[in-house]
Biopython code that builds the backbone (N, CA, C, O; Angstrom):
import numpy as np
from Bio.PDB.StructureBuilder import StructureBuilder

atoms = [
    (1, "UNK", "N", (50.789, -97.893, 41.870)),
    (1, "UNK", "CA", (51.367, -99.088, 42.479)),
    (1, "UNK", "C", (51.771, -100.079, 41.396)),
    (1, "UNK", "O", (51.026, -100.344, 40.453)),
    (2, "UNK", "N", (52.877, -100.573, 41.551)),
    (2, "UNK", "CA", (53.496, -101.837, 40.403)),
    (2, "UNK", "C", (52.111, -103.484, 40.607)),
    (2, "UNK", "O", (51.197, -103.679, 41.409)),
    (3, "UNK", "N", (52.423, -103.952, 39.932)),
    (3, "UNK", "CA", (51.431, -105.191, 39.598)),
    (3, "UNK", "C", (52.278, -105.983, 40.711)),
    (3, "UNK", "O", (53.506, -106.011, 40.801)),
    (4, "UNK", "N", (51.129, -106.760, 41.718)),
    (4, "UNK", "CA", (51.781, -107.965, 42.084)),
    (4, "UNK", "C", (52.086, -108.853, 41.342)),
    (4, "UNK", "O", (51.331, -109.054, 40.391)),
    (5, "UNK", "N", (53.265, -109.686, 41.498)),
    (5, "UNK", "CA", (53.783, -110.776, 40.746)),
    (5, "UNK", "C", (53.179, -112.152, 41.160)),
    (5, "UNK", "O", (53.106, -112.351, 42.373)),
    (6, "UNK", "N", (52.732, -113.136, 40.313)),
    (6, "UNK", "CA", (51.928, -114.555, 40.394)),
    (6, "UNK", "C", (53.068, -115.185, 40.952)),
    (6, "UNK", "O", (54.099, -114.538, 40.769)),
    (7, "UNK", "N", (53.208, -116.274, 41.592)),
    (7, "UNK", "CA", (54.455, -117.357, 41.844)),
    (7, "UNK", "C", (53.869, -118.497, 40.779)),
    (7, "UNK", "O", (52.823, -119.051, 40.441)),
    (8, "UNK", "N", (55.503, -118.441, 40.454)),
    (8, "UNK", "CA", (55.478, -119.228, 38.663)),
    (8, "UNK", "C", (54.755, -120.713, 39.148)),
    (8, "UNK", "O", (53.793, -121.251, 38.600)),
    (9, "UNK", "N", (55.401, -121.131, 40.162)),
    (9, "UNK", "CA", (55.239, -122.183, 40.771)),
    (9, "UNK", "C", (53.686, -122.695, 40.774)),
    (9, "UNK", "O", (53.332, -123.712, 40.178)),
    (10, "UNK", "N", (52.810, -121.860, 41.520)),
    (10, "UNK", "CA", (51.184, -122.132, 41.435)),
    (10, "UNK", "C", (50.802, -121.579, 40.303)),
    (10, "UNK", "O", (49.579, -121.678, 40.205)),
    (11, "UNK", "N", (51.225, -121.102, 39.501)),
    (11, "UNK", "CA", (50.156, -121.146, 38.363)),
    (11, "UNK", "C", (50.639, -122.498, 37.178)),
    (11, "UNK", "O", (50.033, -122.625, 36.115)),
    (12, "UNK", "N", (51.437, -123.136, 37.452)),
    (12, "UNK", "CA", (51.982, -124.576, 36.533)),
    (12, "UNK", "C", (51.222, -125.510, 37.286)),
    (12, "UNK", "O", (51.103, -126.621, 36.768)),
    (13, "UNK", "N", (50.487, -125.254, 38.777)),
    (13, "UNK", "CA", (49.982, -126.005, 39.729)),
    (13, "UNK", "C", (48.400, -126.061, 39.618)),
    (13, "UNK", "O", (47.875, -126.957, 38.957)),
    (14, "UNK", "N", (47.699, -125.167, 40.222)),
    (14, "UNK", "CA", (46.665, -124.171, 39.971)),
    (14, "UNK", "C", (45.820, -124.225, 38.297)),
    (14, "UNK", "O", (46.249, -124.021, 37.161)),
    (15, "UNK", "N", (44.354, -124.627, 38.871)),
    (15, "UNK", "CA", (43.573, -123.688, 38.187)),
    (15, "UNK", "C", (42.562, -123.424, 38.960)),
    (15, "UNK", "O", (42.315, -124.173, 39.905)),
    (16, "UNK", "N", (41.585, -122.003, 38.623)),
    (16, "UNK", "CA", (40.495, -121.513, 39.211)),
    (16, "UNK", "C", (39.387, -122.240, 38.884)),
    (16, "UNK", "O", (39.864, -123.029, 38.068)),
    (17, "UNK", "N", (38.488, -122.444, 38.955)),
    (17, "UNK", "CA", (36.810, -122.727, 38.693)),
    (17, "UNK", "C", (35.896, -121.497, 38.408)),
    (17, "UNK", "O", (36.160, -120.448, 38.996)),
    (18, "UNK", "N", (35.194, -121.532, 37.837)),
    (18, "UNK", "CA", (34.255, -120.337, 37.643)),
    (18, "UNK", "C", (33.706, -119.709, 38.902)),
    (18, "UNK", "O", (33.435, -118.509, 38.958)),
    (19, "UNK", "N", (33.550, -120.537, 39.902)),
    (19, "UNK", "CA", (32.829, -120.096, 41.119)),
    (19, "UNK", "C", (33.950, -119.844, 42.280)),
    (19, "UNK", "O", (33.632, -119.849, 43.469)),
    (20, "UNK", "N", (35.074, -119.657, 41.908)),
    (20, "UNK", "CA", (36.196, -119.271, 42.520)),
    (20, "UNK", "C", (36.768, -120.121, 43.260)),
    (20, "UNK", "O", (37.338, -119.818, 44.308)),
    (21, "UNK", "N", (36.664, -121.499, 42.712)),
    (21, "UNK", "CA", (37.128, -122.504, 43.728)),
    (21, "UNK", "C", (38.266, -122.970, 43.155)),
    (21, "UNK", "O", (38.225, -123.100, 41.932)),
    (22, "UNK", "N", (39.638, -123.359, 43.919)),
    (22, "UNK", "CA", (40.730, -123.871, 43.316)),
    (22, "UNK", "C", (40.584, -125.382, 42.574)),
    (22, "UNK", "O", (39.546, -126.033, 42.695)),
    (23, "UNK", "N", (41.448, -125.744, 41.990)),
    (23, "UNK", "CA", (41.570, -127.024, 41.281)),
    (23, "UNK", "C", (42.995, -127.356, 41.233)),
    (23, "UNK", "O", (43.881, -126.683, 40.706)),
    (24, "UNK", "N", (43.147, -128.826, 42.041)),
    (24, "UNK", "CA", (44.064, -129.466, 41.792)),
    (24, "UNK", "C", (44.315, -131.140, 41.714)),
    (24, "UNK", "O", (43.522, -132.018, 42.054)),
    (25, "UNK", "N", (45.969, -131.330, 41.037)),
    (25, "UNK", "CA", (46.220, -132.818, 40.735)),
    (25, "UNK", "C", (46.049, -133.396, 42.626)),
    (25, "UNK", "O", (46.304, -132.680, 43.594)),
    (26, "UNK", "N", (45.662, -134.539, 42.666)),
    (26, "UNK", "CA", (46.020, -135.265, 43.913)),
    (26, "UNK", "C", (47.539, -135.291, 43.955)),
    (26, "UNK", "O", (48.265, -135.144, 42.972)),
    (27, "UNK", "N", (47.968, -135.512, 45.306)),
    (27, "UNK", "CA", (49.567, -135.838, 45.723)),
    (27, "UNK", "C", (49.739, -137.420, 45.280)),
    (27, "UNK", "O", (48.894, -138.029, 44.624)),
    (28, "UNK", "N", (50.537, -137.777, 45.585)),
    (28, "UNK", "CA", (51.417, -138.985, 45.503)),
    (28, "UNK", "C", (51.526, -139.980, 43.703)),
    (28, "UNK", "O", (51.583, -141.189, 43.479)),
    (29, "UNK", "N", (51.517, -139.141, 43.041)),
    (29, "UNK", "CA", (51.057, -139.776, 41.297)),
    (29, "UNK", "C", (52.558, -139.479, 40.466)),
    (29, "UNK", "O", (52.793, -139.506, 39.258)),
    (30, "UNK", "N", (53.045, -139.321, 41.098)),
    (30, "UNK", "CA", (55.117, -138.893, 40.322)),
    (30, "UNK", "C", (55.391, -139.997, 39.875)),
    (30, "UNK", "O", (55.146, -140.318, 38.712)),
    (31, "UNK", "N", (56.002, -140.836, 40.823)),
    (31, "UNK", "CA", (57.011, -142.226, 40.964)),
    (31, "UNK", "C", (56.397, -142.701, 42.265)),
    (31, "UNK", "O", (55.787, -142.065, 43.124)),
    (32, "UNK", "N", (56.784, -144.261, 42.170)),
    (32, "UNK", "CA", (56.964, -145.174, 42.981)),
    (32, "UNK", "C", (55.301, -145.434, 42.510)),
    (32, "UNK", "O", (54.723, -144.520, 43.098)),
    (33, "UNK", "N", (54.580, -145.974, 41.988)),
    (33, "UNK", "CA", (53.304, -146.320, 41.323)),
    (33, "UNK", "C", (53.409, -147.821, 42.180)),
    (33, "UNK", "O", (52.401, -148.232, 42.754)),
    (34, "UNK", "N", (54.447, -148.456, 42.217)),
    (34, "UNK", "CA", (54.399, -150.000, 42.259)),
    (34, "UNK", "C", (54.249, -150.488, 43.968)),
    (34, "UNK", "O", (54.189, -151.669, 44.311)),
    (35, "UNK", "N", (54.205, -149.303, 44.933)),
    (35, "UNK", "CA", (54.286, -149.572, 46.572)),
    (35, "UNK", "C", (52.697, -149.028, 46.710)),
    (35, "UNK", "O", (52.085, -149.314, 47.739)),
    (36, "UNK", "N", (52.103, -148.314, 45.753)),
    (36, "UNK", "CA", (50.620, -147.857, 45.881)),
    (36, "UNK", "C", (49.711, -149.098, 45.848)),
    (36, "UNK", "O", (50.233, -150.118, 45.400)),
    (37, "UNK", "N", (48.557, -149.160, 46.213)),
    (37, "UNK", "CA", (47.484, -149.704, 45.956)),
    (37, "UNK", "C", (46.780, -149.206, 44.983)),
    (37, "UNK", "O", (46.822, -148.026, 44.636)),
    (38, "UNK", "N", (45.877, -150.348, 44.330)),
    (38, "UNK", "CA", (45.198, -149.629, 43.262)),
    (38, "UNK", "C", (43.977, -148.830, 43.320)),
    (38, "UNK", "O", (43.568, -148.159, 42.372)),
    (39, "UNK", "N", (43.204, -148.951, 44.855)),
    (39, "UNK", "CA", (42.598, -148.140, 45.134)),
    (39, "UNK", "C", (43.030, -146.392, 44.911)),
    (39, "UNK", "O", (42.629, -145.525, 44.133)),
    (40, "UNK", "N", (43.955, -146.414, 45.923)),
    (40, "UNK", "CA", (44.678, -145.437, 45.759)),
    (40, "UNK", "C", (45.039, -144.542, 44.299)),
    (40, "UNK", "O", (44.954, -143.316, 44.225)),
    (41, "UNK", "N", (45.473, -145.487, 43.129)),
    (41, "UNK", "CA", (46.279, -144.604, 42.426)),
    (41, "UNK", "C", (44.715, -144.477, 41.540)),
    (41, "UNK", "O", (44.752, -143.706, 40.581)),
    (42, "UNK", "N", (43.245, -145.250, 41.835)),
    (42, "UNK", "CA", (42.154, -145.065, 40.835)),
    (42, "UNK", "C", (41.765, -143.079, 41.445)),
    (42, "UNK", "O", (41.758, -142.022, 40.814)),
    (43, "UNK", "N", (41.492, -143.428, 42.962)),
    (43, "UNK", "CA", (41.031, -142.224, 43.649)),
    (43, "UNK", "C", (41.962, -140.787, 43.162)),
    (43, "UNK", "O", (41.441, -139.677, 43.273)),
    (44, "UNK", "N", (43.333, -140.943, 42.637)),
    (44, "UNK", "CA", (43.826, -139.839, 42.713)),
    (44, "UNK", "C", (44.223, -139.375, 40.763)),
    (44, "UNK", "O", (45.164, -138.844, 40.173)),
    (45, "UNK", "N", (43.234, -139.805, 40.478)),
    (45, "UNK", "CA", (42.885, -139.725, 38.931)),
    (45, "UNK", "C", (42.135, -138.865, 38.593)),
    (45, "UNK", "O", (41.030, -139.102, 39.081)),
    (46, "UNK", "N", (42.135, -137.612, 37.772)),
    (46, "UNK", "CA", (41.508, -136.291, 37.341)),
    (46, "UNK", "C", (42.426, -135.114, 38.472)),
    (46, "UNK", "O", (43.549, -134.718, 38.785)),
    (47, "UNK", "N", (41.198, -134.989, 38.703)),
    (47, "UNK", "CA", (41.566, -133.474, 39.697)),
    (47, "UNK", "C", (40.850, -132.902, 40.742)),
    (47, "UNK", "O", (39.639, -133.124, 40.746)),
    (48, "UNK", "N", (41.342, -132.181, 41.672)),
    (48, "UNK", "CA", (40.498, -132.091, 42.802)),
    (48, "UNK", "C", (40.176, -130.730, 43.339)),
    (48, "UNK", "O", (40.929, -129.801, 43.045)),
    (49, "UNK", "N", (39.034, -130.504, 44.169)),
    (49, "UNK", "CA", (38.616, -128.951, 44.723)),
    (49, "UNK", "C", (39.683, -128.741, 45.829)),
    (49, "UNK", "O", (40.412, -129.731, 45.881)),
    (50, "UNK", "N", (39.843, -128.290, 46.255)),
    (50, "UNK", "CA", (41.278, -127.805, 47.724)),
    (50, "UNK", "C", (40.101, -127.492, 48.559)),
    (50, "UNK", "O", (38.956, -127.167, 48.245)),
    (51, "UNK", "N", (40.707, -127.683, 49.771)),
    (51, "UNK", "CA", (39.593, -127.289, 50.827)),
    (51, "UNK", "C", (40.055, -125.691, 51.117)),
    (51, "UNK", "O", (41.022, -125.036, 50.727)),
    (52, "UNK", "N", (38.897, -125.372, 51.992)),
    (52, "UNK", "CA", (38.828, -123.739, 52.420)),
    (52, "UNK", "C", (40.320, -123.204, 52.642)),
    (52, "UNK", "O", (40.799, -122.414, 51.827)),
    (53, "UNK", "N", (40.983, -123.601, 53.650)),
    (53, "UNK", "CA", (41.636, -123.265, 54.207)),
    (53, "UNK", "C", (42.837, -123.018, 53.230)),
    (53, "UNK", "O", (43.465, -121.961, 53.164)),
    (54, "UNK", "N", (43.101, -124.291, 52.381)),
    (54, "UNK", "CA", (44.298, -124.211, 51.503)),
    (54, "UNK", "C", (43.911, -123.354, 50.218)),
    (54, "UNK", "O", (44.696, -122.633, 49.603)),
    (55, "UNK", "N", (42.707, -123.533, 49.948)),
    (55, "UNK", "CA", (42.259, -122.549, 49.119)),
    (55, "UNK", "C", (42.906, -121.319, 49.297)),
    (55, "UNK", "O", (43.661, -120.815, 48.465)),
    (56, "UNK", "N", (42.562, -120.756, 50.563)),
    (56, "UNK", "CA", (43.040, -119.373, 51.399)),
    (56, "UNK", "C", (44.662, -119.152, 50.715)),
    (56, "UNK", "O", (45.026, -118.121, 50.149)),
    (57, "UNK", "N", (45.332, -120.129, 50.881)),
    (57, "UNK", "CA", (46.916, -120.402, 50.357)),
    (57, "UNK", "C", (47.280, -119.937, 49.063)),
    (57, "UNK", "O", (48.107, -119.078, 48.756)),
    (58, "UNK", "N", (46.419, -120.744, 48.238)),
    (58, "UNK", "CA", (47.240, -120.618, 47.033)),
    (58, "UNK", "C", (46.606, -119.029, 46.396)),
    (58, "UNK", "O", (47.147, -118.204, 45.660)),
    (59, "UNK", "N", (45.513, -119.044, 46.913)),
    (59, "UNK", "CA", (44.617, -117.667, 46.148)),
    (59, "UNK", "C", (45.885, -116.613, 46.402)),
    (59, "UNK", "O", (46.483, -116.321, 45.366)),
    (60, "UNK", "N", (46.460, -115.904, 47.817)),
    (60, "UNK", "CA", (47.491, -115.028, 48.073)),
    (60, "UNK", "C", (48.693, -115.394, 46.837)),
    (60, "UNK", "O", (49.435, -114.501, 46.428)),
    (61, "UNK", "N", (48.756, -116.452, 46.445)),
    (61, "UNK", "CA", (50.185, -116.825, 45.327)),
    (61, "UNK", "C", (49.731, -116.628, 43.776)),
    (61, "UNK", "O", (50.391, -116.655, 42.738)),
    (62, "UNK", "N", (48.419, -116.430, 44.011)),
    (62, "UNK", "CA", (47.829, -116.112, 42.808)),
    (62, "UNK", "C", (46.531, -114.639, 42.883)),
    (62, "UNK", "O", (45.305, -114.732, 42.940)),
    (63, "UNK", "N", (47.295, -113.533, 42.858)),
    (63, "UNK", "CA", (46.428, -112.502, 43.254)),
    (63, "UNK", "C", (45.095, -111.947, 42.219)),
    (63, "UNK", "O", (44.102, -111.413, 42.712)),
    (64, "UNK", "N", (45.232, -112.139, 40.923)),
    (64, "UNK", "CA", (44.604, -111.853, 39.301)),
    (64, "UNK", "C", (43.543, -112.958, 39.056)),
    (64, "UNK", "O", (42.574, -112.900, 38.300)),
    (65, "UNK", "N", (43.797, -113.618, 39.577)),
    (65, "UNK", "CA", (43.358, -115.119, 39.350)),
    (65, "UNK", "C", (41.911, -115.515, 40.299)),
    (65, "UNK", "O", (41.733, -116.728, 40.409)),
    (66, "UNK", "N", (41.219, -114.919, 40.758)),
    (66, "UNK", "CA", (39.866, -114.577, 41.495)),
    (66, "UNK", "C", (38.459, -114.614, 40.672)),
    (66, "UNK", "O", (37.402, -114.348, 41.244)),
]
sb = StructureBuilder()
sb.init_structure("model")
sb.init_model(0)
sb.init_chain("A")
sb.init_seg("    ")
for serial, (resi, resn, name, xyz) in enumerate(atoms, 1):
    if name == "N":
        sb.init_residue(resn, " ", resi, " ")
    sb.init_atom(name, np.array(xyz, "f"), 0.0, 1.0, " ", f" {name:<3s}", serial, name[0])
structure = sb.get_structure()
């Protein structure tokens, strides 16, 4: 059987955790900084676990990566 292919897309997105849990940036941190609150733009600073479900998501776009 040929190798499944990664989508380029989630792995520039994506990283794993040792315990197989995804890792990602929070949403809304691009542009427009100045309509945010500063609560907001403190909370979405580092990086975050994905919940189960979306987990489920990106793991299929990333098959090697387990």
């Amino acid at each position: 059987m040929p190798k499944m292919k990664t989508k380029s897309s989630a792995k520039k997105r994506f990283r794993m955790t040792a315990n197989g849990h995804v890792k990602a940036q929070p949403a809304g941190k691009r542009h427009g900084m100045i309509k945010r609150s500063n609560d907001f733009i403190r909370d979405a600073r580092g990086t975050m676990i994905l919940s189960k479900p979306d987990e489920r998501i990106v793991k299929t776009y990333m098959p090697y990566d387990r």
